[in-house]
C-alpha positions, 0 to 999 in steps of 0.5 A: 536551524530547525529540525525533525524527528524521523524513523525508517521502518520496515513494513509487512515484515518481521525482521530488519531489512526486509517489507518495505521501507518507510520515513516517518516524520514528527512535528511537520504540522507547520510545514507546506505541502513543497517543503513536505516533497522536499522532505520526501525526495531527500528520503528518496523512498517510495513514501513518506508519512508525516504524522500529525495532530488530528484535525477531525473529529473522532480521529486519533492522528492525521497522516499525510502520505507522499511519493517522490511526486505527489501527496497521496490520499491513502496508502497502506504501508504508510498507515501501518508503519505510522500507527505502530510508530506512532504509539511505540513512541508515545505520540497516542497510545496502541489499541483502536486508532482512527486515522485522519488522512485525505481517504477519510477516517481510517480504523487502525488496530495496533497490538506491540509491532503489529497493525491491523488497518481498515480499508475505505469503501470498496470500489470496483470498475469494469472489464479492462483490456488486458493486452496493455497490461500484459505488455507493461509487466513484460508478460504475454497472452499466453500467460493470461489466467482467469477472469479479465482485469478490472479496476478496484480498491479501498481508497487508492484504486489499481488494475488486477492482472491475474496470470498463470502462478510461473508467470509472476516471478518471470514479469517486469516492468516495461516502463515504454509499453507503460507510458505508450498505452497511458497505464501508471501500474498494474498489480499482477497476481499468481493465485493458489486456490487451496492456500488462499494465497497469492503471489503478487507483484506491484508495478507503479511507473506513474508514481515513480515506483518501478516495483513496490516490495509490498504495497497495502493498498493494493493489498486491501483492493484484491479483496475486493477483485478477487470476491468479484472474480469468484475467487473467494467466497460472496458472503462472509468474512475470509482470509487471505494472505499475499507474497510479496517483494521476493524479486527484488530481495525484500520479502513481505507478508501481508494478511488480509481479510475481506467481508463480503455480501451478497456477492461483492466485498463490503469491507478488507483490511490488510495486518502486518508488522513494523520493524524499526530500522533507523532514527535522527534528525532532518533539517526543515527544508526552506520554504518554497511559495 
């Protein structure tokens, strides 16, 4: 019976036991996109990513990103924890990668256990109400800070809830209040003006995640909300770090860096370091066609 190489790593963290965990996976080339949930949903982490040979032009390898449910176009701590993966263990080497996934073609930096990634093009969408969201994360009026939430992202789109700083740690999920007013997440922040520093909780019902512990996409997708609330500067490049993962015991940093223009973000990209945890075989699940 045939088998894979896999890792589990640690993402946005230092040390062991601690960011958000990973499965990395080698030698799924061959695999159907049902034999790749399969794989996923025996890890039973919040994604999975298979590292693969590039199919693209200019690109350096080509991942494929899985929750419990579905593939997914882009997300962030699978990009990082792939790239550093992948060239400690000698798939590519460290330096200026690209990676191929289904949000195009990605600029990664890898330096030892430490990533940088580039985001996808920034997109921003209009004022939302923010009482659903509120009533997802638990939270109420009174705890509404700032300017009203809207949707942005680069590559992997979410809704921005900014809160009065006390009000994070005191938020949880609401998963009826999520599925009686059709939201799948909402990324709730608590912003410190003077460190540029947000505190910040990633609530991801609709894609089987009932709290994320660090989430790179959403990461990526504050920059830009928060050069568009005002929040940070609308011209130049300006650094940014987020708190995560406290709250459910798995502390993680993410640095970021958003490049704006003329009032609106042009580019982000999120760093954080990789930790490896675990390594072995899995069988190939069986083909289901």
């Amino acid at each position: 019976m045939s088998s894979l190489s896999y890792e589990i790593v640690d993402v946005f963290t230092d040390r062991p036991f601690a960011g958000n965990p990973l499965a990395v996976v080698f030698g799924a080339e061959a695999l159907a996109a049902a034999q790749l949930l399969a794989l996923t949903r025996e890890f039973n982490l919040s994604e999975t990513v298979f590292v693969l040979p590039p199919s693209r032009a200019g690109a350096t390898y080509r991942a494929r990103i899985c929750t419990v449910d579905r593939e997914l176009p882009f997300a962030g701590h699978p990009s990082v924890g792939a790239a550093v993966t992948g060239s400690r263990r000698g798939a590519f080497p460290a330096g200026d990668l690209v990676q191929e996934c289904g949000a195009g073609l990605l600029p990664v930096s890898v330096t030892g256990d430490r990533a940088i990634l580039t985001g996808g093009t920034p997109t921003l969408g209009g004022e939302l109400d923010p009482a659903p969201l509120l009533a997802m994360a638990g939270l109420t009026e009174a705890d509404l800070a700032g300017p009203a939430p809207r949707m942005a992202g680069c590559g992997l789109d979410f809704p921005y809830l900014l809160v009065r700083p006390d009000a994070v740690a005191r938020a949880a999920v609401d998963v009826a209040a999520a599925r009686r007013h059709g939201i799948g997440d909402v990324v709730v922040v608590g912003w410190h003006p003077e460190q540029r520093a947000a505190h910040v909780r990633v609530f991801g019902v609709g894609l089987g995640v009932p709290e994320d512990p660090a989430t790179g996409s959403a990461a990526l997708g504050l920059g830009v909300w928060l050069v568009a609330a005002g929040l940070l500067p609308g011209d130049g490049s300006t650094a940014y770090t987020i708190r995560q993962g406290a709250e459910i015991h798995r502390p993680s940093t993410l640095e970021c860096v958003v490049t704006a223009a003329g009032g609106a973000a042009v580019g982000v990209t999120v760093a954080g370091h990789v930790v490896p945890v675990a390594r072995g075989e899995i069988i190939v699940p069986p083909f289901i066609g």
